[in-house]
N, CA and C atoms of all chains as a GROMACS GRO file, in nm:
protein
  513
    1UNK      N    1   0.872   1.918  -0.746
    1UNK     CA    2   0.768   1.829  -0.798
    1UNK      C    3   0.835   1.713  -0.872
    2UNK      N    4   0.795   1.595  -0.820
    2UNK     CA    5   0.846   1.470  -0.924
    2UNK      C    6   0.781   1.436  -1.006
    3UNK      N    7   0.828   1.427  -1.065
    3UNK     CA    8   0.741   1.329  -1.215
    3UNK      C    9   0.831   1.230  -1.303
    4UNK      N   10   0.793   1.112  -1.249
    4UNK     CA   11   0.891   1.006  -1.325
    4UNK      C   12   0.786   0.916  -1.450
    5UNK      N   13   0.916   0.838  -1.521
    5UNK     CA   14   0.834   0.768  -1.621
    5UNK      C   15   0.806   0.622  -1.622
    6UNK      N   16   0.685   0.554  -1.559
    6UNK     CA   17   0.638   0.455  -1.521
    6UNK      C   18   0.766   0.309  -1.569
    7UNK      N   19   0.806   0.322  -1.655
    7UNK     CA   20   0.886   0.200  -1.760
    7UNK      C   21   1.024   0.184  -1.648
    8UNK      N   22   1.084   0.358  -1.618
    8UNK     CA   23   1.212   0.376  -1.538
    8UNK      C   24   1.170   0.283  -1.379
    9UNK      N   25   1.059   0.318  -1.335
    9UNK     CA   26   1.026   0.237  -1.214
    9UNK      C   27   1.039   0.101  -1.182
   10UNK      N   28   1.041   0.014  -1.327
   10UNK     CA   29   1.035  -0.155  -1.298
   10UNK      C   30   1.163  -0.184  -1.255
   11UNK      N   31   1.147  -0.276  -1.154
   11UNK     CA   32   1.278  -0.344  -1.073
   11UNK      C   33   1.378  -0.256  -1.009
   12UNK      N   34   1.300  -0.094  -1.017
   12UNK     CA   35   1.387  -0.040  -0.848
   12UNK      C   36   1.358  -0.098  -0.753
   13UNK      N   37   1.483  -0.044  -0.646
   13UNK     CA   38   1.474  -0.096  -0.520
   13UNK      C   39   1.376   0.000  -0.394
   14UNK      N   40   1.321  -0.084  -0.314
   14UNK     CA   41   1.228   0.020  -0.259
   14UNK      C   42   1.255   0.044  -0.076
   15UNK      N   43   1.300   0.145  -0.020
   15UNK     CA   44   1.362   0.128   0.080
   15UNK      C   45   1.259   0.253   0.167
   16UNK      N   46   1.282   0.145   0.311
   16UNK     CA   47   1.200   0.262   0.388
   16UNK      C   48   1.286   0.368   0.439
   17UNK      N   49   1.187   0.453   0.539
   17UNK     CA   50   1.260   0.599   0.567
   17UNK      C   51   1.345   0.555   0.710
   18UNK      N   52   1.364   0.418   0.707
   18UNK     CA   53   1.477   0.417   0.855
   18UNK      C   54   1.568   0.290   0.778
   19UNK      N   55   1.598   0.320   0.641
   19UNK     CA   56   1.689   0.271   0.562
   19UNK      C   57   1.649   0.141   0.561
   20UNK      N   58   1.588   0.050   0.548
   20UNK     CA   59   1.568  -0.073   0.520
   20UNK      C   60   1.535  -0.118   0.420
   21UNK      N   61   1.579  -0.230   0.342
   21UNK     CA   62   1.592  -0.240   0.178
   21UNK      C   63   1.432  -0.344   0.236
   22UNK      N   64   1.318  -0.334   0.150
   22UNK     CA   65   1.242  -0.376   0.123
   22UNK      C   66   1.224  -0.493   0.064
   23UNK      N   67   1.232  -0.480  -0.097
   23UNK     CA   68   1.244  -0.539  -0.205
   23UNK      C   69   1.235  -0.469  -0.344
   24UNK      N   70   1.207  -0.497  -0.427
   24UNK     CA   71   1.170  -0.497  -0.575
   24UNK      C   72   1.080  -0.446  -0.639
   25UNK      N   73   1.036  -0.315  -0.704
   25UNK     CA   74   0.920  -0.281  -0.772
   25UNK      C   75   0.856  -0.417  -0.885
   26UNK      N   76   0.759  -0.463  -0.875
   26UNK     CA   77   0.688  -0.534  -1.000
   26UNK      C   78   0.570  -0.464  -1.045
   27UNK      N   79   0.542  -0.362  -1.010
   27UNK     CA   80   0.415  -0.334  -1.077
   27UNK      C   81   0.326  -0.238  -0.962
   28UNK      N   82   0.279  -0.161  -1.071
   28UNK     CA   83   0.175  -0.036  -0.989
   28UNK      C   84   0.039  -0.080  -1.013
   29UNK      N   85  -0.004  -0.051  -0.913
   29UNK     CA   86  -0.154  -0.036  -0.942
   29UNK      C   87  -0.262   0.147  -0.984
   30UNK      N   88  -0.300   0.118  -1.039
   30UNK     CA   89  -0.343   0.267  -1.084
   30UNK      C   90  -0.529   0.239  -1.092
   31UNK      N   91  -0.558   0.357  -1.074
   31UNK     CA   92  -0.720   0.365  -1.092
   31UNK      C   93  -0.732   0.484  -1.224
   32UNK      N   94  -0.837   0.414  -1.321
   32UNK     CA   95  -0.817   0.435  -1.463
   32UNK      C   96  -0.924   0.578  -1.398
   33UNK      N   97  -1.014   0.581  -1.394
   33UNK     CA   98  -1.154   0.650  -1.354
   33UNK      C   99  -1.065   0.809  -1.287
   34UNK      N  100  -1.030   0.795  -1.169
   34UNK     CA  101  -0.938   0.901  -1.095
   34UNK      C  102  -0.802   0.947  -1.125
   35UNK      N  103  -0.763   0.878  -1.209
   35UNK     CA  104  -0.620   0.874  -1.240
   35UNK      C  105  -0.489   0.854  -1.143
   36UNK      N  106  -0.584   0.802  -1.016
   36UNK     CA  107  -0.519   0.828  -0.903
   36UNK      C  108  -0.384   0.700  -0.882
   37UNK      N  109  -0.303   0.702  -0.824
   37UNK     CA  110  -0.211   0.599  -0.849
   37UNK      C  111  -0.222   0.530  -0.706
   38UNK      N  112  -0.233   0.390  -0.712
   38UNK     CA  113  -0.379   0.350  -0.585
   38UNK      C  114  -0.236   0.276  -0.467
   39UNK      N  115  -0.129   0.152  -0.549
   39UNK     CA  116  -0.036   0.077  -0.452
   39UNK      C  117   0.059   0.083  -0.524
   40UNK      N  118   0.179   0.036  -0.411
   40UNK     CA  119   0.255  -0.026  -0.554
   40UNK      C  120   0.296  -0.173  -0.512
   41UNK      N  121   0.310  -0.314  -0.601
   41UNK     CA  122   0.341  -0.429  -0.582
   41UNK      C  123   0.492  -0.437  -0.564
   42UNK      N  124   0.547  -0.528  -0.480
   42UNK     CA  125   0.702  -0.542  -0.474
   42UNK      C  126   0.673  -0.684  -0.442
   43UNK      N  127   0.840  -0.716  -0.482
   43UNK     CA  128   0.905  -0.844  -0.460
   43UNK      C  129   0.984  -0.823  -0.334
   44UNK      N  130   0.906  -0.880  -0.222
   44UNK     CA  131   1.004  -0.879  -0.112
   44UNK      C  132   1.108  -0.917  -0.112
   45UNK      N  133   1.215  -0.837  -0.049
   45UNK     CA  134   1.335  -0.888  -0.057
   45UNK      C  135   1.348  -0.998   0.054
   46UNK      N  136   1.491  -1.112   0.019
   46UNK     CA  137   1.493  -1.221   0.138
   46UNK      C  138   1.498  -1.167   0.299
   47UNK      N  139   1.581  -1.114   0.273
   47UNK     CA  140   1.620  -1.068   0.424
   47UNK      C  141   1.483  -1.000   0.477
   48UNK      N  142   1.369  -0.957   0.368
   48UNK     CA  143   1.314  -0.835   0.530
   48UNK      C  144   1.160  -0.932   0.550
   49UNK      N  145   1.134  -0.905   0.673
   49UNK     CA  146   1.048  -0.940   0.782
   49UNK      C  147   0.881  -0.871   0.690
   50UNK      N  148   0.809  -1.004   0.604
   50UNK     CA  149   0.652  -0.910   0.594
   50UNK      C  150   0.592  -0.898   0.701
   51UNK      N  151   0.561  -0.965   0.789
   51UNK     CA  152   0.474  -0.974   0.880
   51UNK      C  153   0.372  -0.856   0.886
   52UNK      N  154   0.312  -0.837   0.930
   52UNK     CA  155   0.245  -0.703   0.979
   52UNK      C  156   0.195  -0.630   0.795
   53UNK      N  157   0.238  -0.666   0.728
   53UNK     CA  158   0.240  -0.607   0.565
   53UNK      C  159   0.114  -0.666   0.519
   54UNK      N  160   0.042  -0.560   0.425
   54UNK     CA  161  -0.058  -0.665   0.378
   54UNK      C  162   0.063  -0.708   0.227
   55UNK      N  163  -0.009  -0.829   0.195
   55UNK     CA  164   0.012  -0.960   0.116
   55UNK      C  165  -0.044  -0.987   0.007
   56UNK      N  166  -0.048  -1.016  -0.103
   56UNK     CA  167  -0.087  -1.056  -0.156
   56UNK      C  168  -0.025  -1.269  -0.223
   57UNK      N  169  -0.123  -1.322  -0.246
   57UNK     CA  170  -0.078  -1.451  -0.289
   57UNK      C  171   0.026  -1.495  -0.161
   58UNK      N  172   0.039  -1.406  -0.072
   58UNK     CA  173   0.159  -1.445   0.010
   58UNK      C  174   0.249  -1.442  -0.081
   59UNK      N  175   0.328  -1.404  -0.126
   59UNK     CA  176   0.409  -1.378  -0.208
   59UNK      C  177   0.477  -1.229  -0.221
   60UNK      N  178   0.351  -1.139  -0.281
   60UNK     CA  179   0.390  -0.970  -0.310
   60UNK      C  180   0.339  -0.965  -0.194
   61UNK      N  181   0.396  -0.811  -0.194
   61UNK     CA  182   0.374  -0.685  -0.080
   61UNK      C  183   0.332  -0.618  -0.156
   62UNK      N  184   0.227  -0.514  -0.103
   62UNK     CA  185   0.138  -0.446  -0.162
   62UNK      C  186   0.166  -0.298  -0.030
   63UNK      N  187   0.194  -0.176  -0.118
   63UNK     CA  188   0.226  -0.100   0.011
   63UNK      C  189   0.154  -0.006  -0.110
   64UNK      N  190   0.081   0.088   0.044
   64UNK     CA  191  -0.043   0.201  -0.107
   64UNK      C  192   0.070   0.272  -0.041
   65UNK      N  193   0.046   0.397  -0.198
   65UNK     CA  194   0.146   0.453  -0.251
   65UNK      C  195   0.160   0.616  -0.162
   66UNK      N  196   0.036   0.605  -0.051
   66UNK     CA  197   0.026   0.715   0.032
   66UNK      C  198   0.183   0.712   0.119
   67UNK      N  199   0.263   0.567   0.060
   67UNK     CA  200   0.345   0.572   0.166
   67UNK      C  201   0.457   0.630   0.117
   68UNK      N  202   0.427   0.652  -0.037
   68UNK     CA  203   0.566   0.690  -0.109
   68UNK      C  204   0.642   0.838  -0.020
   69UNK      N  205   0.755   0.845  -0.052
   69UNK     CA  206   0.820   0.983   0.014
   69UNK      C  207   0.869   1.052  -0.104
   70UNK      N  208   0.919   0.983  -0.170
   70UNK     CA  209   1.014   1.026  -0.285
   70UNK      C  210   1.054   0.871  -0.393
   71UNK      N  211   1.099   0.970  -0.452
   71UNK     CA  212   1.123   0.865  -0.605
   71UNK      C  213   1.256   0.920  -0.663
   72UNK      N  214   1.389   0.857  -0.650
   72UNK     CA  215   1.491   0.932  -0.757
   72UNK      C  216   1.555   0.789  -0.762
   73UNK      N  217   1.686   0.721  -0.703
   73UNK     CA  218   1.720   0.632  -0.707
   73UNK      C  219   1.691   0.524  -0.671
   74UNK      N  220   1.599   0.544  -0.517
   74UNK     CA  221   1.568   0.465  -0.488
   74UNK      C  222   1.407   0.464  -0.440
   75UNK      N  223   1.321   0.443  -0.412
   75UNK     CA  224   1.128   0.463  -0.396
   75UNK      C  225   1.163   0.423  -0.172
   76UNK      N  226   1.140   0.581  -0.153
   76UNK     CA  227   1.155   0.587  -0.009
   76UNK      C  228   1.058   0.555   0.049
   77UNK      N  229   0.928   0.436   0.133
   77UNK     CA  230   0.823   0.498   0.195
   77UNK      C  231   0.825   0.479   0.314
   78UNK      N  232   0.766   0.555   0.370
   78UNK     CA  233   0.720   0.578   0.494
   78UNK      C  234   0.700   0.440   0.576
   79UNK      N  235   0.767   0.364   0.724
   79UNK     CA  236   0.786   0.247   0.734
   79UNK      C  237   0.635   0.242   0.843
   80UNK      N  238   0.571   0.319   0.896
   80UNK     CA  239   0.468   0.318   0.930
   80UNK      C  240   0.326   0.300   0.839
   81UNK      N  241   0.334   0.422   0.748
   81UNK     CA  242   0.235   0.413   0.659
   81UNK      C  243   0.172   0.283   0.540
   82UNK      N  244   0.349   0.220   0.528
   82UNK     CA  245   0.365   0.093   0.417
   82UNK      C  246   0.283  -0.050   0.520
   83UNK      N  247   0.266  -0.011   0.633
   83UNK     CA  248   0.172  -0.127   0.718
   83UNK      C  249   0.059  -0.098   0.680
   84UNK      N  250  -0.025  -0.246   0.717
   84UNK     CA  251  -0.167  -0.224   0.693
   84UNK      C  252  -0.233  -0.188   0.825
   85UNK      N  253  -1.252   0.150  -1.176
   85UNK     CA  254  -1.149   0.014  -1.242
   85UNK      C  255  -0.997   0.050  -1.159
   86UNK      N  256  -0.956  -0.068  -1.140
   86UNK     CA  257  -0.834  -0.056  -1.081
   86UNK      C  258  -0.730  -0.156  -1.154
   87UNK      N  259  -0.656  -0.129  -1.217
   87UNK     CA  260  -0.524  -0.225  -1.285
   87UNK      C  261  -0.387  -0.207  -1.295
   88UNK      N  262  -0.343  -0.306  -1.304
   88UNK     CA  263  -0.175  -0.254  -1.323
   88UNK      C  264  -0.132  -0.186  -1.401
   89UNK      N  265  -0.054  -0.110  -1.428
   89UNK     CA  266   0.029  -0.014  -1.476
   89UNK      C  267   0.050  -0.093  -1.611
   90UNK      N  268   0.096  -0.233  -1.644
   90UNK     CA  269   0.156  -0.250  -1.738
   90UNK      C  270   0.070  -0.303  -1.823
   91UNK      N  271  -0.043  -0.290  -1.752
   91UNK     CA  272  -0.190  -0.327  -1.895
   91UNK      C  273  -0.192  -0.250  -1.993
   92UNK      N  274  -0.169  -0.111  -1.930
   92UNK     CA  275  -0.186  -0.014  -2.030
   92UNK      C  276  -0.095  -0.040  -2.144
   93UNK      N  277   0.031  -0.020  -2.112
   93UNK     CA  278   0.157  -0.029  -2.258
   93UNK      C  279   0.144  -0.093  -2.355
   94UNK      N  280   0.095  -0.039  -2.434
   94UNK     CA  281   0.094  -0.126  -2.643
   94UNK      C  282  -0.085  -0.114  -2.583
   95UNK      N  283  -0.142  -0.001  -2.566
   95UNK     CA  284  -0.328  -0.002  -2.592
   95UNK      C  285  -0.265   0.109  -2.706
   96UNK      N  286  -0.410   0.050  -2.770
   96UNK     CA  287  -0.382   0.160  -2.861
   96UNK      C  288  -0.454   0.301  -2.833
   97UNK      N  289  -0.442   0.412  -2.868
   97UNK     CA  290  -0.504   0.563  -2.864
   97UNK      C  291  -0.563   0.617  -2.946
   98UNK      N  292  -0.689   0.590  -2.912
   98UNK     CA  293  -0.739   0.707  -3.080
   98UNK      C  294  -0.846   0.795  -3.032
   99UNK      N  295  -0.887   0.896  -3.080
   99UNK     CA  296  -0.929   1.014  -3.048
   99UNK      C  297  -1.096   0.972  -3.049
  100UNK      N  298  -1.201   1.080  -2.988
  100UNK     CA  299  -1.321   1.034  -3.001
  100UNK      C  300  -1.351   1.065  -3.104
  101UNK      N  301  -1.316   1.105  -3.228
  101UNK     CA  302  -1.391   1.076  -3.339
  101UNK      C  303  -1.281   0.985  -3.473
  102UNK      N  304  -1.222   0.889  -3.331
  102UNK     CA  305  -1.194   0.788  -3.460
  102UNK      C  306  -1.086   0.795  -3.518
  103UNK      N  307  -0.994   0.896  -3.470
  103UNK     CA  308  -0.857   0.922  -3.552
  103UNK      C  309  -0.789   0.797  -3.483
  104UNK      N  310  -0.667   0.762  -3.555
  104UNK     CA  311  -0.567   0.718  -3.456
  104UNK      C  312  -0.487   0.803  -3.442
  105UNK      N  313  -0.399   0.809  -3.304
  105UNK     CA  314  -0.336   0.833  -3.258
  105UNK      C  315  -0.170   0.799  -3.210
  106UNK      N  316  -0.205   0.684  -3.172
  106UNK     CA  317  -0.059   0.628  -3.132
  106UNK      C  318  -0.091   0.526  -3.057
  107UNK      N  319   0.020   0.426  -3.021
  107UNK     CA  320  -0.016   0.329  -2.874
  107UNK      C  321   0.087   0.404  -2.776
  108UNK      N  322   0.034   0.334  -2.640
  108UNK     CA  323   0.066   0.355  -2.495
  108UNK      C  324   0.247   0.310  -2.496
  109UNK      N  325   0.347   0.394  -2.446
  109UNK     CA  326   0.484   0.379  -2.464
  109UNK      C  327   0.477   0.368  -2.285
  110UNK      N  328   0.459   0.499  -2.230
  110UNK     CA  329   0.521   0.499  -2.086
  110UNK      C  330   0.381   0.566  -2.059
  111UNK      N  331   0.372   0.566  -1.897
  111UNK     CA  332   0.302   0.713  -1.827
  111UNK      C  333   0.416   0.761  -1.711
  112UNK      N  334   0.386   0.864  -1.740
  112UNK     CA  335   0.491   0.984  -1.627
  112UNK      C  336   0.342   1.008  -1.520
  113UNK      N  337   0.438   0.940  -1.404
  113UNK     CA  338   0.365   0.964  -1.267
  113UNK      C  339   0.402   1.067  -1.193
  114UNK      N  340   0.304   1.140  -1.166
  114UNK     CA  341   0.327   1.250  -1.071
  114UNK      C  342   0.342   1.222  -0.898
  115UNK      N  343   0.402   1.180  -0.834
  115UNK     CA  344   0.470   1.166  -0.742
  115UNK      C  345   0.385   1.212  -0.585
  116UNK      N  346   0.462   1.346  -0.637
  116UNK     CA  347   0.367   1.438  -0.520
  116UNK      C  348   0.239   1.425  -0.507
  117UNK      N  349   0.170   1.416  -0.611
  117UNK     CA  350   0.023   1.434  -0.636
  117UNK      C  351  -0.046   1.255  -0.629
  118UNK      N  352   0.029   1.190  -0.638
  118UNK     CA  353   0.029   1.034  -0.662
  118UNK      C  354  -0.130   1.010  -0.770
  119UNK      N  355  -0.057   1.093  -0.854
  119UNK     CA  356  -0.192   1.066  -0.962
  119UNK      C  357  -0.064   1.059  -1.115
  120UNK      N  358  -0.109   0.971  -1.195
  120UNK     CA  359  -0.067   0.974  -1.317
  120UNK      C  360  -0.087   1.089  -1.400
  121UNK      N  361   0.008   1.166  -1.445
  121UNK     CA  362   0.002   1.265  -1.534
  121UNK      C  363  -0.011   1.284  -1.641
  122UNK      N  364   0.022   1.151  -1.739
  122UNK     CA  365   0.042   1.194  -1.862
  122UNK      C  366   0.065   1.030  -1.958
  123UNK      N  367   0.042   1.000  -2.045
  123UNK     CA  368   0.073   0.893  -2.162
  123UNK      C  369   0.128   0.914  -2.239
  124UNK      N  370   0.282   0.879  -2.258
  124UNK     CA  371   0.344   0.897  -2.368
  124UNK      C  372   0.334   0.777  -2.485
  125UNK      N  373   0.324   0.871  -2.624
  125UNK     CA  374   0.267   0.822  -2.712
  125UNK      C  375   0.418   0.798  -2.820
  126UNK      N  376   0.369   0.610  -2.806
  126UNK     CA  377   0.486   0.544  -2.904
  126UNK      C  378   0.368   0.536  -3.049
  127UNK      N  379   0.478   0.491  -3.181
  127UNK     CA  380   0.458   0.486  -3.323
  127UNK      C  381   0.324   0.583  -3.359
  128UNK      N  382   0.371   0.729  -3.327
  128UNK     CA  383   0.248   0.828  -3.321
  128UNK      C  384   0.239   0.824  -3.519
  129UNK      N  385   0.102   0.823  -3.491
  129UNK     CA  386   0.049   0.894  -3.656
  129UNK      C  387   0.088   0.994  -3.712
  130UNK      N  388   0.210   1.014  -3.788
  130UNK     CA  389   0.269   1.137  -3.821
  130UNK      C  390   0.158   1.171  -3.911
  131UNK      N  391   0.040   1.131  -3.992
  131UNK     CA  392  -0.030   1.202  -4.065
  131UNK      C  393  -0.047   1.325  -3.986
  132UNK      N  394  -0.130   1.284  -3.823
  132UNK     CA  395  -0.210   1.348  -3.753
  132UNK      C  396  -0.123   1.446  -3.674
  133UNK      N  397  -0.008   1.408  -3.656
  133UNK     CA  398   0.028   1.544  -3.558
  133UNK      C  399   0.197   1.513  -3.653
  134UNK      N  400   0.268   1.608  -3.636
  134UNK     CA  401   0.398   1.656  -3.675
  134UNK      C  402   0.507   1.630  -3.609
  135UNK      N  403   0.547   1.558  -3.568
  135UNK     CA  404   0.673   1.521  -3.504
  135UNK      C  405   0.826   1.628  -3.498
  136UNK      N  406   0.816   1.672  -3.610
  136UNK     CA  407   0.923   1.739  -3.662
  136UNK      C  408   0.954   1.815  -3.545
  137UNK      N  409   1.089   1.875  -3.521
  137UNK     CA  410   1.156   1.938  -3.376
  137UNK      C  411   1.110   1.884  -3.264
  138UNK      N  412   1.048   1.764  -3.276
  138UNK     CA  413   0.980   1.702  -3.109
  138UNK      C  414   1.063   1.626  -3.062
  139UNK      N  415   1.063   1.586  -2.966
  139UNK     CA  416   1.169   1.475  -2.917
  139UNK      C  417   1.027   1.330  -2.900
  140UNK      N  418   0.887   1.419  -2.896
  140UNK     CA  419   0.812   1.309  -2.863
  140UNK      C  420   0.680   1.350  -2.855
  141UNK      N  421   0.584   1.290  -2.808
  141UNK     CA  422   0.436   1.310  -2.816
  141UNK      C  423   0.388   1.292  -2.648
  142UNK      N  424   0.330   1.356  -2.573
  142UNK     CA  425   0.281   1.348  -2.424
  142UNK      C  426   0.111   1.376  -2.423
  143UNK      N  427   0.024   1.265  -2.397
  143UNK     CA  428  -0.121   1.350  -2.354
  143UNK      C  429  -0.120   1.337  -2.230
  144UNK      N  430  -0.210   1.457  -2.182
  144UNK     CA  431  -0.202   1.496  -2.038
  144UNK      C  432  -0.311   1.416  -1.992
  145UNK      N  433  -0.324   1.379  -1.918
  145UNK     CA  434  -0.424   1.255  -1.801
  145UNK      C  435  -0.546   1.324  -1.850
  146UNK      N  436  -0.607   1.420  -1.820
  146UNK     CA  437  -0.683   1.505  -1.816
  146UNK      C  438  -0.809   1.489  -1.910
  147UNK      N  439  -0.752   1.461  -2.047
  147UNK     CA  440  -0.818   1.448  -2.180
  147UNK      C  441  -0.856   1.345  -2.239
  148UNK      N  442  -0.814   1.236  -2.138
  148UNK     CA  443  -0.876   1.047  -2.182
  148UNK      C  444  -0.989   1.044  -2.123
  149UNK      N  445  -1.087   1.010  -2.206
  149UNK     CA  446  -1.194   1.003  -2.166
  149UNK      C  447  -1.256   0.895  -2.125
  150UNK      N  448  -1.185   0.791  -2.137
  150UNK     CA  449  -1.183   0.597  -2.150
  150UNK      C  450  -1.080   0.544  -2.145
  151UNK      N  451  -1.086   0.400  -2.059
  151UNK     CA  452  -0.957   0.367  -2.119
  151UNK      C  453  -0.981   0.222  -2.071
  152UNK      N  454  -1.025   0.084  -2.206
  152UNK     CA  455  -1.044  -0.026  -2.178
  152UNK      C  456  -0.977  -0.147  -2.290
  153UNK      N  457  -1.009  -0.149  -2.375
  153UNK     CA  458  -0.912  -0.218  -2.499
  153UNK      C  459  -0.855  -0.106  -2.559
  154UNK      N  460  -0.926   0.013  -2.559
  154UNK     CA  461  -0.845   0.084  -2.645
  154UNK      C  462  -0.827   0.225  -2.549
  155UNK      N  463  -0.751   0.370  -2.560
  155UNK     CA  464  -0.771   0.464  -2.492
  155UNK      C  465  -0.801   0.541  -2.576
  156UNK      N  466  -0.934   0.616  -2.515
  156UNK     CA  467  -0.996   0.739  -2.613
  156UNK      C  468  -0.979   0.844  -2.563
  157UNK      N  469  -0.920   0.932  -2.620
  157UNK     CA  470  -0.897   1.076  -2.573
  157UNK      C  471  -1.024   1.199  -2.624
  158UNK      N  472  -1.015   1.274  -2.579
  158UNK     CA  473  -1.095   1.400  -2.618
  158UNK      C  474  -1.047   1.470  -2.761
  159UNK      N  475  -1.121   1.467  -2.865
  159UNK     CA  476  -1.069   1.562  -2.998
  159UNK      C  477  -1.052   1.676  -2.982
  160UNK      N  478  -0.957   1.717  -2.979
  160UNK     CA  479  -0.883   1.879  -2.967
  160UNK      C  480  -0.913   1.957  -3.068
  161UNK      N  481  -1.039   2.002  -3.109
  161UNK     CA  482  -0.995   2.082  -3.234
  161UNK      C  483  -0.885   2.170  -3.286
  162UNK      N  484  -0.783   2.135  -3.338
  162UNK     CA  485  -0.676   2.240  -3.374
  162UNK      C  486  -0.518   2.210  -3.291
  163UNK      N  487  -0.570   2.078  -3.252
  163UNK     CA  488  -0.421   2.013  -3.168
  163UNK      C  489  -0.393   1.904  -3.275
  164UNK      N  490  -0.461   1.843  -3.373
  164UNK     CA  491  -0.419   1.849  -3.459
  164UNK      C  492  -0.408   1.850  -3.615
  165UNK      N  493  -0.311   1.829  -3.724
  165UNK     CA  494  -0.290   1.930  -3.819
  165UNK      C  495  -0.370   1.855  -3.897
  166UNK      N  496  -0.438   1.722  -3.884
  166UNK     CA  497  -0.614   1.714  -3.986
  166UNK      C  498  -0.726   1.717  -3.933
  167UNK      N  499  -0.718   1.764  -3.798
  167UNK     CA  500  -0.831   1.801  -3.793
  167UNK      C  501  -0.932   1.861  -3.790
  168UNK      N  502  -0.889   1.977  -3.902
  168UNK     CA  503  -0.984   2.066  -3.947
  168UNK      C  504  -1.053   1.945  -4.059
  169UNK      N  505  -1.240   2.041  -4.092
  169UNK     CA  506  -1.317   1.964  -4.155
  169UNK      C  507  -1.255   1.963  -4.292
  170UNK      N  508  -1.231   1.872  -4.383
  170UNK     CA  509  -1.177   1.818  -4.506
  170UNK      C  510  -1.198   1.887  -4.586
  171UNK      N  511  -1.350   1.933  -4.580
  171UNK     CA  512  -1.402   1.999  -4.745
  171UNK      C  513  -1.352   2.184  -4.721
   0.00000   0.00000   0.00000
């Protein structure tokens, strides 16, 4: 079971499960009501391709957190699931 | 309600009948469960709870009953050490 502490999360790196560096944690989204932990926001990195990603501002990537795999060094998700 | 994570940090915490508590330091996310577990509580009210041998203060998700300018938790009778009735 993981359980990390929200503060440790800012500005990891977030990589999918066929090794591809993403980008940048900036920020979670959470639902106060469910407690449920809803996306998480990143800073795309230069190199990777959004296309196909939902967007925000055009700017962030917004990948819900159904895609997470794991959390230790690096935030693994799922490179299917992180599409919209 | 849906918001970022970092709204919460520096709300303050006080109990439903008005105690304070502490403000918002971190939350420990539960991963597996992708639900938030817990609020750890920075510059806690040592009146109200005892610090002593702690490394720290944790409320469990479970027991906030609100959470908009301020976070209100559920009064524990006997979680803590004033809140038995005065007289």
């Amino acid at each position: 079971m993981t359980r990390v502490f929200a503060r440790s999360l800012s500005r990891k790196k977030i990589m999918s499960n066929d090794g591809k560096l993403i980008g940048t944690l900036k920020n979670i989204r959470v639902d106060f009501d469910s407690g449920q932990v809803v996306e998480l926001i990143v800073h795309p990195d230069q190199t990777f391709v959004t296309e196909g990603y939902n967007m925000e501002d055009d700017k962030l990537l917004v990948i819900p957190f159904e895609a997470v795999k794991d959390i230790k060094d690096y935030i693994v998700v799922d490179r299917y699931l992180a599409r919209k | 309600m849906q918001t970022q994570i970092t709204e919460l940090f520096g709300l303050l915490i006080y109990t439903e009948k008005g105690m304070f508590v502490g403000e918002v330091e971190d939350v420990v996310i539960d991963v597996d469960n992708k639900k938030m577990d817990a609020i750890v509580v920075g510059k806690v009210n040592d009146q109200l709870v005892d610090l002593k041998n702690f490394k720290g203060l944790k409320i469990p998700y479970r027991i906030i009953s609100a959470i908009d300018d301020i976070v209100l938790i559920r009064h524990l009778p006997g979680a803590f050490s004033q809140s038995a009735p005065m007289e």
